[in-house]
N, C-alpha and C positions, 0 to 999 in steps of 0.2 A: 263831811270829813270828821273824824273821831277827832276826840283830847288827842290820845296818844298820837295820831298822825302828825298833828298839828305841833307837836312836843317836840317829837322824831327830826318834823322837817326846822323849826327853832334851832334846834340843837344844832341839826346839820350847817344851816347859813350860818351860825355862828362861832361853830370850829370851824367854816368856810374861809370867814372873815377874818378870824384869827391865825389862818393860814396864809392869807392874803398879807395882815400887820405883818406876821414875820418874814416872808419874802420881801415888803417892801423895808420892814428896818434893818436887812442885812443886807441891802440892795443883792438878791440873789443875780438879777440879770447880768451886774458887773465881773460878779463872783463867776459866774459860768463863761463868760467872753475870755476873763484872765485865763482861765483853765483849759481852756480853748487853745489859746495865743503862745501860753508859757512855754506849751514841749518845744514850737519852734524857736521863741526867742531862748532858750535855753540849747538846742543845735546848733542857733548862729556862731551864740557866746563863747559853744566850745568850738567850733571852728576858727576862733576869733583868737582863742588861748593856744589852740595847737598852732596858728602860725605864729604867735610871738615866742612859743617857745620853739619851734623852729629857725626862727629870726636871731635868738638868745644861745641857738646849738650852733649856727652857722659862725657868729662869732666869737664864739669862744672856741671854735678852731681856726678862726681867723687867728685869735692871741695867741694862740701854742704855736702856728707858725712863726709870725713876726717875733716869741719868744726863743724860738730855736733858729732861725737867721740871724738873732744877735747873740745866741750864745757858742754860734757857729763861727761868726765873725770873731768874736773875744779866743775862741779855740785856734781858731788859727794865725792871729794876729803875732807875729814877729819881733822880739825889743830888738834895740841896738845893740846887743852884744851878737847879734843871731838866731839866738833863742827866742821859744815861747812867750811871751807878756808874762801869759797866767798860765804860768805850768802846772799851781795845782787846786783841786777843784773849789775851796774855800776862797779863791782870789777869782776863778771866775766866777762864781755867784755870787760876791759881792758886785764885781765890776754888772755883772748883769741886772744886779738891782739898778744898778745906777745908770745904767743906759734903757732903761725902761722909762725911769725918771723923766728921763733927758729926750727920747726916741718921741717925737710927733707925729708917727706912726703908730706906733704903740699908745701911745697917751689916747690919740683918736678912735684906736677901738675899743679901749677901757670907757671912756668915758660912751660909746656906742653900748657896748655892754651893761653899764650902768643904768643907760635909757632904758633899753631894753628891759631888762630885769624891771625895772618899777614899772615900765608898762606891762609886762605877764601878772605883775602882783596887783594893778588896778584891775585890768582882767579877769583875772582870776578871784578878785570880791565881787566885780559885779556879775559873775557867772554863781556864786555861793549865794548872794544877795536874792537871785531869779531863785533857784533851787528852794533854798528858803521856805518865799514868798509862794513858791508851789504846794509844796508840801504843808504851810500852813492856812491857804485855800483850803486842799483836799479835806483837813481837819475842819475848816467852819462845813463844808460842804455835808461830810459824813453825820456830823453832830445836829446841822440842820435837818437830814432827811429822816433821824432820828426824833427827833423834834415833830416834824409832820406828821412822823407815824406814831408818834406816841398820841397825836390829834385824831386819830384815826382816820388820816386822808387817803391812805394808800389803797382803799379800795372805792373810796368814791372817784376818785381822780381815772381810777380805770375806766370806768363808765362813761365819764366825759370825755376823754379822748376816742377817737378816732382812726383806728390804724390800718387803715384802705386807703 
């Protein structure tokens, strides 16, 4: 075997090695399982976001009606002289504020809506949080394989593998 052989192959195990250090200090194997895992856990999350805001759409027309059965009630409500209560429209949006107040109906799906809403918005970070953490995988991943190649592994690695 010549120097230079013997140089060649030093060389080689030792940008080997030093391919090996860097896969194992950026635990690549992890890095690839995330990358793997993320596109789905990031489908669930949005399936997860579109029914609380589905859940958030359905009652908030829940509140528009129980908003319009009390303002339908105040419209037609009768004083004792015969007439109208609230004949005009500043006396029923007040009185409608006030039976909203009042209404345990109403109170029950405000404060359901309130639920709701801060669940879409935890949702909704941890579906941004996954995104994220995808996107800056992809970044360790591209930088790493740059990294490899600038060790010039990318054609010894072809040699070792196997694709039969």
């Amino acid at each position: 075997m010549s120097l230079s052989s013997t140089i060649n192959n030093t060389v080689r195990q030792a940008v080997k090695k030093a391919a090996m250090d860097i896969t194992k200090d950026l635990d690549l194997p992890r890095i690839k399982s995330r990358l793997e895992d993320l596109p789905g856990e990031i489908r669930n999350q949005k399936n997860i976001v579109q029914n609380c805001r589905q859940v958030l759409n359905d009652l908030a027309v829940q509140k528009e009606q129980e908003e319009a059965l009390l303002y339908s009630m105040i419209s037609s409500e009768i004083g004792e002289n015969g007439k109208t209560k609230y004949s005009n429209k500043e006396a029923r949006d007040a009185e409608l504020i006030q039976r909203k107040q009042t209404s345990p109906t109403y109170q029950k799906i405000e404060q359901s809506c309130k639920e709701a809403e801060s669940r879409l918005n935890k949702e909704q970070f941890v579906l941004e949080s996954l995104q994220d953490e995808f996107r800056s995988l992809r970044i360790v991943a591209k930088i790493t394989c740059k990294e490899l190649s600038l060790l010039g592994l990318e054609n010894d690695e072809e040699d070792d593998v196997d694709v039969y």
